[in-house]
N, CA, C and O atoms as a printed pandas DataFrame, in Angstrom:
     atom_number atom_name residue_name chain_id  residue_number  x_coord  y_coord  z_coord
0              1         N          UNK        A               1  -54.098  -78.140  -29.421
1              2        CA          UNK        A               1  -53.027  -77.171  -29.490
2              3         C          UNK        A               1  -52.278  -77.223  -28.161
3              4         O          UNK        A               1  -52.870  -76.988  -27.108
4              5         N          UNK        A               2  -50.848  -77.561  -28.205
5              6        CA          UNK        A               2  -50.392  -77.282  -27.063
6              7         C          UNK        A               2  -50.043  -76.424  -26.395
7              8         O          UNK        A               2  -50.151  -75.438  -27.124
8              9         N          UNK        A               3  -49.486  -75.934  -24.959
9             10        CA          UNK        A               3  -49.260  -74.912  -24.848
10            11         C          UNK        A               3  -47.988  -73.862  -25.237
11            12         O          UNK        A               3  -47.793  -72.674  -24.980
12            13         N          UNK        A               4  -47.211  -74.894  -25.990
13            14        CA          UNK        A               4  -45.565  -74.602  -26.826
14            15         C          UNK        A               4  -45.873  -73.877  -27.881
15            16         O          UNK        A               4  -45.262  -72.810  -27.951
16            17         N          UNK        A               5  -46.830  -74.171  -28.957
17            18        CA          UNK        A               5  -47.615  -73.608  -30.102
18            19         C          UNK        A               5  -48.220  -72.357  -29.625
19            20         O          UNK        A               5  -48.041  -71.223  -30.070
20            21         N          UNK        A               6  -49.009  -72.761  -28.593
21            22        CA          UNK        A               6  -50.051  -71.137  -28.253
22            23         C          UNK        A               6  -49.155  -70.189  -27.742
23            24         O          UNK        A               6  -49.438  -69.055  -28.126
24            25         N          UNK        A               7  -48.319  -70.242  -27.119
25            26        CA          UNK        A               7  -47.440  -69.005  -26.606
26            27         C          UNK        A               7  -46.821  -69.090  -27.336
27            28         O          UNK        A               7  -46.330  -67.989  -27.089
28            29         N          UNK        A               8  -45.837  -69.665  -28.806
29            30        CA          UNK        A               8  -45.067  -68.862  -29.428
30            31         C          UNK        A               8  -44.821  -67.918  -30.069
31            32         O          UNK        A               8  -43.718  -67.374  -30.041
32            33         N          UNK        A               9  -45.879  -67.494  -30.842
33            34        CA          UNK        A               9  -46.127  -66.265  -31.486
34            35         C          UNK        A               9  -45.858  -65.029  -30.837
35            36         O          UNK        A               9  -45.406  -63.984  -31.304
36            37         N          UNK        A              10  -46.393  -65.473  -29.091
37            38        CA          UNK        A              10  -46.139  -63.688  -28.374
38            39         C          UNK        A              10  -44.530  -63.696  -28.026
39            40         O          UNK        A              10  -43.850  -62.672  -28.104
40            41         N          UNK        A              11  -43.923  -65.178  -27.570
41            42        CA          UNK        A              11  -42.307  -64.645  -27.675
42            43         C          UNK        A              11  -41.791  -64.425  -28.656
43            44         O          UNK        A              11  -40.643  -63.992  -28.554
44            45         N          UNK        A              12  -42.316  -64.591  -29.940
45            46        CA          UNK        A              12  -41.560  -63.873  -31.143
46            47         C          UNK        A              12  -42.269  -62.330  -31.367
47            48         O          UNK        A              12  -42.157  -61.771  -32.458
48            49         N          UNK        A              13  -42.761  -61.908  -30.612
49            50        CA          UNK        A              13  -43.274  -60.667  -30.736
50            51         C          UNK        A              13  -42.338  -59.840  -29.461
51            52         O          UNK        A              13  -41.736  -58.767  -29.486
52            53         N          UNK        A              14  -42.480  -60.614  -28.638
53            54        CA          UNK        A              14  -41.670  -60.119  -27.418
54            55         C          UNK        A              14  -40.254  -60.388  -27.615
55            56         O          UNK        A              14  -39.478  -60.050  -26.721
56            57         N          UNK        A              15  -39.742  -61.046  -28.839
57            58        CA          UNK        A              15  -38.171  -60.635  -28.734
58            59         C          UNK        A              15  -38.215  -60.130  -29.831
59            60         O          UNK        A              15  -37.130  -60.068  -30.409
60            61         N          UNK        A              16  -39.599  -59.499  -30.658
61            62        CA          UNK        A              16  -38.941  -58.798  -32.054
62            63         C          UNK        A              16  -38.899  -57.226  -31.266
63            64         O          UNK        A              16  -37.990  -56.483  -31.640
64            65         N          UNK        A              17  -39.957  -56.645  -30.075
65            66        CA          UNK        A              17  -40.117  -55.794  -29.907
66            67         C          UNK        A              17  -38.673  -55.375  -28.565
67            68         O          UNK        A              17  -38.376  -54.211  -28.296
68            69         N          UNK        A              18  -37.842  -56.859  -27.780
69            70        CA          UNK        A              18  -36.834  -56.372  -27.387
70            71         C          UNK        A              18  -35.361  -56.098  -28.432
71            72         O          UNK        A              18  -34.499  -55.275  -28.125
72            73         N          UNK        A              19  -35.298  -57.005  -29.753
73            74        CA          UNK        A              19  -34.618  -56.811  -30.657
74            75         C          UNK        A              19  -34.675  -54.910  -30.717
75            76         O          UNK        A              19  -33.733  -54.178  -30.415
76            77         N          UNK        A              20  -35.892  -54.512  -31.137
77            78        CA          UNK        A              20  -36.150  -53.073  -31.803
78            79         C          UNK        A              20  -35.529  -52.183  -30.236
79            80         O          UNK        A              20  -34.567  -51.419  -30.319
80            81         N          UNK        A              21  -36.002  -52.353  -29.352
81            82        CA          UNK        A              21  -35.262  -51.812  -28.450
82            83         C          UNK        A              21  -33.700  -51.910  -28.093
83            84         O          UNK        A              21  -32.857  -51.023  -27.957
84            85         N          UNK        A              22  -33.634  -53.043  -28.010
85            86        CA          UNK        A              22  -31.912  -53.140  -28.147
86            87         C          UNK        A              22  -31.460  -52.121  -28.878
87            88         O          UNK        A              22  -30.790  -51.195  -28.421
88            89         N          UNK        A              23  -31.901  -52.284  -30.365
89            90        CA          UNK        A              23  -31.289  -51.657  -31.794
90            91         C          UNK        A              23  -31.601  -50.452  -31.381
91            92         O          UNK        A              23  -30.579  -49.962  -30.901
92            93         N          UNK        A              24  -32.450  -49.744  -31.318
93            94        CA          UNK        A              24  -32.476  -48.295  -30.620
94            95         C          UNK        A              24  -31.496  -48.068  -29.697
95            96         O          UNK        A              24  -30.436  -47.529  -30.016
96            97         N          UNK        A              25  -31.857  -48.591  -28.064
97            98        CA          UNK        A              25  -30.556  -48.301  -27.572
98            99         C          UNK        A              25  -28.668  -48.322  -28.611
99           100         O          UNK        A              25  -27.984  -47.313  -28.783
100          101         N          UNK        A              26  -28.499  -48.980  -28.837
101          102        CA          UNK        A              26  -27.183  -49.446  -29.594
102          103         C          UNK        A              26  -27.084  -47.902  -30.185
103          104         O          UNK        A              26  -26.552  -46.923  -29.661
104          105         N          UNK        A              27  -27.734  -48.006  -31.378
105          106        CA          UNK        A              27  -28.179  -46.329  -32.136
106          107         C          UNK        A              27  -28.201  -44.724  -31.360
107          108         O          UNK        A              27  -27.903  -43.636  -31.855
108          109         N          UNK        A              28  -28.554  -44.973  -30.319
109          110        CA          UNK        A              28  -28.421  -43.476  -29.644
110          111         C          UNK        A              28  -27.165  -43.618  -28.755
111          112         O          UNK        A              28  -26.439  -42.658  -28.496
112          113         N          UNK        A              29  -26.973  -44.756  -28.348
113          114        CA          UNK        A              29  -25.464  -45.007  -27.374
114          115         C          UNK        A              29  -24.352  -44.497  -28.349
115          116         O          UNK        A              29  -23.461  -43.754  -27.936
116          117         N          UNK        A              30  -24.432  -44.998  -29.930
117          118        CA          UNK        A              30  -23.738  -44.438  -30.701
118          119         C          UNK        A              30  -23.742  -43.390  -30.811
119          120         O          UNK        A              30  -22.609  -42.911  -30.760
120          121         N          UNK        A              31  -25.035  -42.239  -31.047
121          122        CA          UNK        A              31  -24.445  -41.342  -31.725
122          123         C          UNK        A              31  -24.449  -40.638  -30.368
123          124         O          UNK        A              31  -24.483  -39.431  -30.606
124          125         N          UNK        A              32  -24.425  -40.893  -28.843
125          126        CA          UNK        A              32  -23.917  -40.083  -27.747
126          127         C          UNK        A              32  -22.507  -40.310  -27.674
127          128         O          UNK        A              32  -21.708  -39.741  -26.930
128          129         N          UNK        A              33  -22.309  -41.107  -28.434
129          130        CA          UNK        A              33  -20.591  -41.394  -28.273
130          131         C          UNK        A              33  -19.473  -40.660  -29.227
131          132         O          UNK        A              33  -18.297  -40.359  -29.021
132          133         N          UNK        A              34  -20.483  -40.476  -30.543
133          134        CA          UNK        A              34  -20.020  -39.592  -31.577
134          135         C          UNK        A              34  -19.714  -37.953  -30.957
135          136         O          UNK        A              34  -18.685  -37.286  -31.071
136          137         N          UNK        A              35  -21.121  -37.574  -30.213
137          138        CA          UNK        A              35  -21.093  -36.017  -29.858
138          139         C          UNK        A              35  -19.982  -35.996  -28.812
139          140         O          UNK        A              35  -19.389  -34.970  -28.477
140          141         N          UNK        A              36  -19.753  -37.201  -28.330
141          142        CA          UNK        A              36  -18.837  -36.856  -26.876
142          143         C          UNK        A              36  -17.215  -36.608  -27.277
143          144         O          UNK        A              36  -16.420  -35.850  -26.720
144          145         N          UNK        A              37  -17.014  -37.420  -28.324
145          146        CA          UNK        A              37  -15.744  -37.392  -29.165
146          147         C          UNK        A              37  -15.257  -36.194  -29.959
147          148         O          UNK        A              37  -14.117  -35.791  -30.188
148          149         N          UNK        A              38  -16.527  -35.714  -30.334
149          150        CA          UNK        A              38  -16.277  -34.737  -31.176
150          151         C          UNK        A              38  -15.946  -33.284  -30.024
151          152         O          UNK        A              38  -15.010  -32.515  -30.245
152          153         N          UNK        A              39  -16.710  -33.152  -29.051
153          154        CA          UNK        A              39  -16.917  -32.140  -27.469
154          155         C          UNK        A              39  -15.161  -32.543  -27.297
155          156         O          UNK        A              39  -14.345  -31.686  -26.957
156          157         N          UNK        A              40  -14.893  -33.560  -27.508
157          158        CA          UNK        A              40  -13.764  -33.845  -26.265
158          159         C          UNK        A              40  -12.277  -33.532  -27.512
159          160         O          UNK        A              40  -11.143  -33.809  -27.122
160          161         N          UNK        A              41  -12.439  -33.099  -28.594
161          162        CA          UNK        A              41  -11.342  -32.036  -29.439
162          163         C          UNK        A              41  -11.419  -30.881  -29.076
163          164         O          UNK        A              41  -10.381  -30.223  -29.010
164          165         N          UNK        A              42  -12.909  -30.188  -28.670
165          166        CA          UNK        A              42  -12.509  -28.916  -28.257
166          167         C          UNK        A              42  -11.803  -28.626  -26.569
167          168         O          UNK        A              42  -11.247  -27.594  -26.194
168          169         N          UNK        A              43  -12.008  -29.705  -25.883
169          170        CA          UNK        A              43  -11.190  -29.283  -24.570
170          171         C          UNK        A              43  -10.842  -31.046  -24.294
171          172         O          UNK        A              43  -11.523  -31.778  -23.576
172          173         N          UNK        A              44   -9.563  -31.472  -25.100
173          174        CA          UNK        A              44   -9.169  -32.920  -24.708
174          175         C          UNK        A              44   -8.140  -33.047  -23.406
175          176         O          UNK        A              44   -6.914  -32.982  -23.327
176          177         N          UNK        A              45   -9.421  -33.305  -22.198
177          178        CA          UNK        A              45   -8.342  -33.822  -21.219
178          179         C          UNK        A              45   -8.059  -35.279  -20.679
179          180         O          UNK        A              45   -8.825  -36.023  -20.067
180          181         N          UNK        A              46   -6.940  -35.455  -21.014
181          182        CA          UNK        A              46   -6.629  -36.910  -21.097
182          183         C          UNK        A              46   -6.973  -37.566  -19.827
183          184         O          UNK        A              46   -6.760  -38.763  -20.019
184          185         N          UNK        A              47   -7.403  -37.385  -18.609
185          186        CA          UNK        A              47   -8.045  -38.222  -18.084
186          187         C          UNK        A              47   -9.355  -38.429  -18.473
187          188         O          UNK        A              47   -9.635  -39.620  -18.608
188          189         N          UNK        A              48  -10.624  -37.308  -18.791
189          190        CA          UNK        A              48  -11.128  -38.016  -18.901
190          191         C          UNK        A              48  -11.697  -38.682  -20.491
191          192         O          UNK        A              48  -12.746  -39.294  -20.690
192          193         N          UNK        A              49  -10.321  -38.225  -21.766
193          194        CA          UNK        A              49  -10.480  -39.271  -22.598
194          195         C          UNK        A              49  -10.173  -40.434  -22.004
195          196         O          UNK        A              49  -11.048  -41.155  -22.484
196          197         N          UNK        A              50   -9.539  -41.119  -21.292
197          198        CA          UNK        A              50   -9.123  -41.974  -20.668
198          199         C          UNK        A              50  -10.240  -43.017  -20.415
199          200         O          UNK        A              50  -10.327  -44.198  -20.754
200          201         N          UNK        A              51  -11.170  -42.108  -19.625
201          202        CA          UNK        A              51  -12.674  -42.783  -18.841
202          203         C          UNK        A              51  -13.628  -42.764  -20.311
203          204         O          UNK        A              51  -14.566  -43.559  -20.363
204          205         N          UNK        A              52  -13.369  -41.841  -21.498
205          206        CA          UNK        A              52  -14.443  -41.948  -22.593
206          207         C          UNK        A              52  -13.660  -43.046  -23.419
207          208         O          UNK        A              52  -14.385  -43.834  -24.026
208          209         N          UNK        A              53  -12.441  -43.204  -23.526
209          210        CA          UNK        A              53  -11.732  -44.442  -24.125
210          211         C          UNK        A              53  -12.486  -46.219  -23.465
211          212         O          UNK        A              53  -12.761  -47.232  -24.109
212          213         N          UNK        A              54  -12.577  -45.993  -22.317
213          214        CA          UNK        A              54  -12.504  -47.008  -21.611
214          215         C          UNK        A              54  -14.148  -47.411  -21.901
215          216         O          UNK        A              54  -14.505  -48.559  -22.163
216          217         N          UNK        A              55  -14.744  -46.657  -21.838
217          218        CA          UNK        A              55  -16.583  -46.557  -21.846
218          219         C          UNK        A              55  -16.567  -47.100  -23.379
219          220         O          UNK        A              55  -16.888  -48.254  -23.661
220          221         N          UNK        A              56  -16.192  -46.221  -24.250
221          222        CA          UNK        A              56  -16.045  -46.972  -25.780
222          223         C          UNK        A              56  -15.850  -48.247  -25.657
223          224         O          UNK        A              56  -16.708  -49.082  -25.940
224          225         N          UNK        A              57  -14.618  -48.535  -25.190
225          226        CA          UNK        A              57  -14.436  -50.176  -25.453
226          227         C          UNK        A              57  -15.487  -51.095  -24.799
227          228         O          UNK        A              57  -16.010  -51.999  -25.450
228          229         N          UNK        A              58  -15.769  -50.879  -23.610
229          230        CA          UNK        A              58  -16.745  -51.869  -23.449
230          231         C          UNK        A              58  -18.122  -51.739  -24.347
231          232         O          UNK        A              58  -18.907  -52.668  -24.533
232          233         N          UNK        A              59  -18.281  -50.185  -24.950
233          234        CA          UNK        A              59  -19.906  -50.568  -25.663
234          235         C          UNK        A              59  -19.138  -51.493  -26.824
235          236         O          UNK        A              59  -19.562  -52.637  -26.991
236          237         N          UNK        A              60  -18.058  -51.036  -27.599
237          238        CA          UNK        A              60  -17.490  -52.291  -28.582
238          239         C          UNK        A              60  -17.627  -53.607  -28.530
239          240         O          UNK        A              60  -18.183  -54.182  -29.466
240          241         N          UNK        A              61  -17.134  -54.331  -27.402
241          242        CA          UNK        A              61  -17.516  -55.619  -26.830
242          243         C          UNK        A              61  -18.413  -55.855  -26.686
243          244         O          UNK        A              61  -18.737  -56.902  -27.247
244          245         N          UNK        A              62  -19.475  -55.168  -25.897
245          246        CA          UNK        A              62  -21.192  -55.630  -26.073
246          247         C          UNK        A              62  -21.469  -55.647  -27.450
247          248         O          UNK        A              62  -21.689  -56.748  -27.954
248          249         N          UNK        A              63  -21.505  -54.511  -28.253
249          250        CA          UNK        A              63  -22.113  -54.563  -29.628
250          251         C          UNK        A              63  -21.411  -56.091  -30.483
251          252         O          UNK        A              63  -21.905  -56.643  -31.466
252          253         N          UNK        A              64  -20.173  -56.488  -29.755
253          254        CA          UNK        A              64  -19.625  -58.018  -31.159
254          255         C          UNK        A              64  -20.531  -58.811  -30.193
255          256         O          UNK        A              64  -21.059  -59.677  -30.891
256          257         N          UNK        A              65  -20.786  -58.881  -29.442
257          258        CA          UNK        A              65  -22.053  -59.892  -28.752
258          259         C          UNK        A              65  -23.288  -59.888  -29.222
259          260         O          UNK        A              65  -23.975  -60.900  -29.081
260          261         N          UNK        A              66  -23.820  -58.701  -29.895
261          262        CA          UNK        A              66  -25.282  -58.286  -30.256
262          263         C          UNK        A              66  -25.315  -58.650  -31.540
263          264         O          UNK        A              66  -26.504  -58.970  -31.544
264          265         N          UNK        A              67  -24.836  -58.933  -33.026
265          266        CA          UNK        A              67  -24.998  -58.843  -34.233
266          267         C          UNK        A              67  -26.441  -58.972  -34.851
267          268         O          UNK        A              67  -26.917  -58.283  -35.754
268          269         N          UNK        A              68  -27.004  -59.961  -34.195
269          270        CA          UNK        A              68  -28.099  -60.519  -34.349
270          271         C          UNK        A              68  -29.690  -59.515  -33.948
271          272         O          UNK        A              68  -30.897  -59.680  -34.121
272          273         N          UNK        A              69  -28.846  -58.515  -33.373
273          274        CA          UNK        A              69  -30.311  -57.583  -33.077
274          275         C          UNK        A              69  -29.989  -56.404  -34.469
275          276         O          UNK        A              69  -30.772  -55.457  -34.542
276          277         N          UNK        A              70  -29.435  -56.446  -34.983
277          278        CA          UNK        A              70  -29.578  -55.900  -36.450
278          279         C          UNK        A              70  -30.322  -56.435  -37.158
279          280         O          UNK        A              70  -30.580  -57.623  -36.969
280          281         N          UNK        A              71  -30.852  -55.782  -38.106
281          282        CA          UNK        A              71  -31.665  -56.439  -38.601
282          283         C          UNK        A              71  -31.173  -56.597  -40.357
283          284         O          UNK        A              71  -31.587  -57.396  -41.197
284          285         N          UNK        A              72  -30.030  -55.384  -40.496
285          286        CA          UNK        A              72  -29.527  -55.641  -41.758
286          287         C          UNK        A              72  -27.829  -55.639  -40.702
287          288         O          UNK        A              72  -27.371  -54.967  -39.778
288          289         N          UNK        A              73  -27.409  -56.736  -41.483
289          290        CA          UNK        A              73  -26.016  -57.200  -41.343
290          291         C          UNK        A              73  -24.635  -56.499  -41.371
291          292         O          UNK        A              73  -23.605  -56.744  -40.744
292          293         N          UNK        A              74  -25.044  -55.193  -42.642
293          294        CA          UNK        A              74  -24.492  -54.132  -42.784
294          295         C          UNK        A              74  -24.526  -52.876  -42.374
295          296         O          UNK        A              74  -24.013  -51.893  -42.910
296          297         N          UNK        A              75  -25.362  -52.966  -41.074
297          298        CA          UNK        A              75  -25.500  -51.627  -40.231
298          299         C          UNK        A              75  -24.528  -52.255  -39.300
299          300         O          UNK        A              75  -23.457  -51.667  -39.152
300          301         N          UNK        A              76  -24.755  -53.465  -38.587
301          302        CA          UNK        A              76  -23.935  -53.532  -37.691
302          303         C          UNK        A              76  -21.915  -53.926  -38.305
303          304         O          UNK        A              76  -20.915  -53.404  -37.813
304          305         N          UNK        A              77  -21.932  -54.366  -38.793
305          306        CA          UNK        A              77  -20.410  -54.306  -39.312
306          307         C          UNK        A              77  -20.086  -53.011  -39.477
307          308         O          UNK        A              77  -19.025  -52.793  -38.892
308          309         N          UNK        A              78  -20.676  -51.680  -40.210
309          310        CA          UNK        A              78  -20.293  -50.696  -39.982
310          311         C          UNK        A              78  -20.587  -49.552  -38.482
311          312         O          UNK        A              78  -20.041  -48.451  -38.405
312          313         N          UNK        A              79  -21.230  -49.926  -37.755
313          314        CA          UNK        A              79  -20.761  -49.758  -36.402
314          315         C          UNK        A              79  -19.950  -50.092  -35.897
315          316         O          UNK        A              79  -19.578  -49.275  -35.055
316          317         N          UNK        A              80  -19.242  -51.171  -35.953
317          318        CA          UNK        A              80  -18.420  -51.871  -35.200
318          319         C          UNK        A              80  -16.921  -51.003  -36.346
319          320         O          UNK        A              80  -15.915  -50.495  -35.851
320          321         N          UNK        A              81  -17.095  -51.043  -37.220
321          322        CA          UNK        A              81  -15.673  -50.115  -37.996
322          323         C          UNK        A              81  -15.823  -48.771  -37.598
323          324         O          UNK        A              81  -14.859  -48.022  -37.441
324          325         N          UNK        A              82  -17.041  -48.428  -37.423
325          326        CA          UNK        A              82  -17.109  -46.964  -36.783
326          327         C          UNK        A              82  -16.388  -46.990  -35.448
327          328         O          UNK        A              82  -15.390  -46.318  -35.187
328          329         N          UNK        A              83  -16.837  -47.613  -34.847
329          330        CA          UNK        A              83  -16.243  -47.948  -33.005
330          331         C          UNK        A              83  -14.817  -48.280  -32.955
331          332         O          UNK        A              83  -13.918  -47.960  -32.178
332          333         N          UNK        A              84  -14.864  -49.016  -34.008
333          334        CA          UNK        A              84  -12.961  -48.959  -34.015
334          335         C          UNK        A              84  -11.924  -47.608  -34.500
335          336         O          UNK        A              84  -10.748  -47.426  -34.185
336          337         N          UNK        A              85  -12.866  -46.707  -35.421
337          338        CA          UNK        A              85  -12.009  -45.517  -35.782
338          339         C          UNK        A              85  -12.519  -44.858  -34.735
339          340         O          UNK        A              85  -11.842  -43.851  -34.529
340          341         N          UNK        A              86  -13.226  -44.947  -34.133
341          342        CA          UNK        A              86  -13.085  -43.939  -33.289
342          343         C          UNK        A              86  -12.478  -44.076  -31.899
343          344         O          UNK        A              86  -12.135  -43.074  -31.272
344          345         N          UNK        A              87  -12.293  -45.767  -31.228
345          346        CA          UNK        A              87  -11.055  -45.481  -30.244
346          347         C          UNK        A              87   -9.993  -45.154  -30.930
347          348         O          UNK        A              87   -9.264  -44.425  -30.258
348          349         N          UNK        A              88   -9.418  -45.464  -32.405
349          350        CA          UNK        A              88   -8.093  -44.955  -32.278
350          351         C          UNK        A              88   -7.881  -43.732  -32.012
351          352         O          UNK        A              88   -7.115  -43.244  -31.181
352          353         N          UNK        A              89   -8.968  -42.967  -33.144
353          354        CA          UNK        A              89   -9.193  -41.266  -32.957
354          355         C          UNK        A              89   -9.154  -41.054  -31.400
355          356         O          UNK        A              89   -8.312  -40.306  -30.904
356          357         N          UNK        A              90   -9.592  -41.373  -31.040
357          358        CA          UNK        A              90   -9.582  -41.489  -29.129
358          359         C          UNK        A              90   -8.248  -41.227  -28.570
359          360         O          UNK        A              90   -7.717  -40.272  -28.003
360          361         N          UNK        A              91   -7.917  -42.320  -28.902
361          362        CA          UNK        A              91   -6.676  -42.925  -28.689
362          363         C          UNK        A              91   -5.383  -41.607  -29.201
363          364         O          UNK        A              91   -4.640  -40.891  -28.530
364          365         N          UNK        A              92   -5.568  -41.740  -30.473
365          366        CA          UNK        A              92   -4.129  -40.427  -31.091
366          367         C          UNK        A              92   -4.838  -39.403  -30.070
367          368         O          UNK        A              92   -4.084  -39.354  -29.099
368          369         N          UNK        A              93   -5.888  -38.608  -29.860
369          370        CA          UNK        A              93   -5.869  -37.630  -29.548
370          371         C          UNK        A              93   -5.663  -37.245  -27.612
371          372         O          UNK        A              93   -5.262  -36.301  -26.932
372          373         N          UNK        A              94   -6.233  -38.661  -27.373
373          374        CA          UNK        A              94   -5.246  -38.620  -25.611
374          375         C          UNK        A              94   -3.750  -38.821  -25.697
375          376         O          UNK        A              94   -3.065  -38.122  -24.950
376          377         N          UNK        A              95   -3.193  -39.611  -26.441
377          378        CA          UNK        A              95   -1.674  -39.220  -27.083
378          379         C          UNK        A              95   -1.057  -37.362  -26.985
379          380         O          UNK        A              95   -0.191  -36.649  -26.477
380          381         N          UNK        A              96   -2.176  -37.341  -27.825
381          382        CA          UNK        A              96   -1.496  -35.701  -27.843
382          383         C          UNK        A              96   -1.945  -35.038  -27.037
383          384         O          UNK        A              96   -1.262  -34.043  -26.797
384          385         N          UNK        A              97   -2.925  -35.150  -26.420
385          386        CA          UNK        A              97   -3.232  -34.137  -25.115
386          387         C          UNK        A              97   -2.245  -34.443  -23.840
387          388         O          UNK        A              97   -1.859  -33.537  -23.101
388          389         N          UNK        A              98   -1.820  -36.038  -23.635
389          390        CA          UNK        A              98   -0.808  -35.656  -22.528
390          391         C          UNK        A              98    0.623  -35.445  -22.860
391          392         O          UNK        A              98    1.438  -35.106  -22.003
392          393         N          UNK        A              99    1.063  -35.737  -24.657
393          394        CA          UNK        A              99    2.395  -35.046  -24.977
394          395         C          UNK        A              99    1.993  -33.318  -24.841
395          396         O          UNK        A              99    2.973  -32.659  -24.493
396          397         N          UNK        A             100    0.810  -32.558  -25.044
397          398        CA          UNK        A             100    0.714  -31.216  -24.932
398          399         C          UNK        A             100    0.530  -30.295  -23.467
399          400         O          UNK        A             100    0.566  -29.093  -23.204
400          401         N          UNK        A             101    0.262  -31.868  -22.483
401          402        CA          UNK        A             101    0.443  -30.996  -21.182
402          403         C          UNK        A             101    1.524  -31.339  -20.241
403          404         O          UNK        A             101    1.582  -32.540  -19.978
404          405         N          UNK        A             102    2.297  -30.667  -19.733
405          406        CA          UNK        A             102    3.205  -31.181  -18.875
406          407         C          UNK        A             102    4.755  -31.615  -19.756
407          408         O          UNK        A             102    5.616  -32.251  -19.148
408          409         N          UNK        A             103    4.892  -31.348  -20.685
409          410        CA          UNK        A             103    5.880  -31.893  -21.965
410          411         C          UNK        A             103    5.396  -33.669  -21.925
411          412         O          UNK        A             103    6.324  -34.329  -22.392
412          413         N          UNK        A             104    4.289  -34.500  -21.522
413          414        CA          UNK        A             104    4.126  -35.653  -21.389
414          415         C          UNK        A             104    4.758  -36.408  -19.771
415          416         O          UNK        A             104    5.068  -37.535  -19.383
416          417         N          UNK        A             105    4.714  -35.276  -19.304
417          418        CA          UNK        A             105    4.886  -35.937  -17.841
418          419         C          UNK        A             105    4.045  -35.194  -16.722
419          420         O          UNK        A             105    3.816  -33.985  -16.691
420          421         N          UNK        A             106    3.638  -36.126  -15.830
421          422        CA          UNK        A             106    2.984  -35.502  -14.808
422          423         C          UNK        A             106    3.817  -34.618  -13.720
423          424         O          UNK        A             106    4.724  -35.164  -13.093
424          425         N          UNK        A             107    3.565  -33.528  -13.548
425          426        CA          UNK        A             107    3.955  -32.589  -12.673
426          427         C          UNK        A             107    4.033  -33.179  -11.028
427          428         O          UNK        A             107    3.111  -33.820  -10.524
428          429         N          UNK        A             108    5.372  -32.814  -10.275
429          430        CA          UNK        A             108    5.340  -32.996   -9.291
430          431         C          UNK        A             108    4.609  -32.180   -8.298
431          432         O          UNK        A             108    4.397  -31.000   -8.577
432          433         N          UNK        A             109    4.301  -32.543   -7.458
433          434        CA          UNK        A             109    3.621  -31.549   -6.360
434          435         C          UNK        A             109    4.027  -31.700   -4.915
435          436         O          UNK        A             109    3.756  -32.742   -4.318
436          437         N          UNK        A             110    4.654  -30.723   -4.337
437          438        CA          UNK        A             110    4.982  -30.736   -3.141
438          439         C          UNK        A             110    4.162  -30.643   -2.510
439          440         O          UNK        A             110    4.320  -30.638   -1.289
């Protein structure tokens, strides 16, 4: 038995058990991203939708890198449509928070 054979079994154990972690993380990153979206209608201030816009997109980009730590094909495609309605939702609603403050312009300050 070589030693390629004898250790493979534990790296397929050791990337099924970092797969399951990944997929966990991914899963709670989501739904902290859901509660933060939903928090940020009751007091939307467009800077820091701005910084929760910006945080979204990059977990978006990591997650089209990850597909493969799903384990059904159709959880992750509908994350990734989830992540997209929700920068736009993001998106329209920093729209309207800085058309609702300032008439859409920043205030001067002497």
């Amino acid at each position: 038995m070589s030693a390629a054979t004898a250790t493979a079994p534990v790296e397929d154990e050791s990337l099924g058990a970092l797969s399951q972690l990944l997929l966990e993380c991914f899963r709670r990153i989501h739904q902290n991203f859901c509660i933060k979206l939903h928090e940020s209608y009751e007091n939307p201030e467009p800077y820091l939708l701005q910084l929760l816009d910006e945080d979204l997109q990059e977990f978006a980009q990591i997650t089209d890198q990850y597909p493969w730590v799903f384990e059904n094909p159709s959880e992750w495609e509908m994350l990734c449509i989830n992540l997209q309605t929700m920068l736009s939702d993001l998106r329209a609603l920093h729209e309207q928070a800085i058309a609702s403050t300032h008439q859409g312009h920043m205030p001067i300050v002497h």
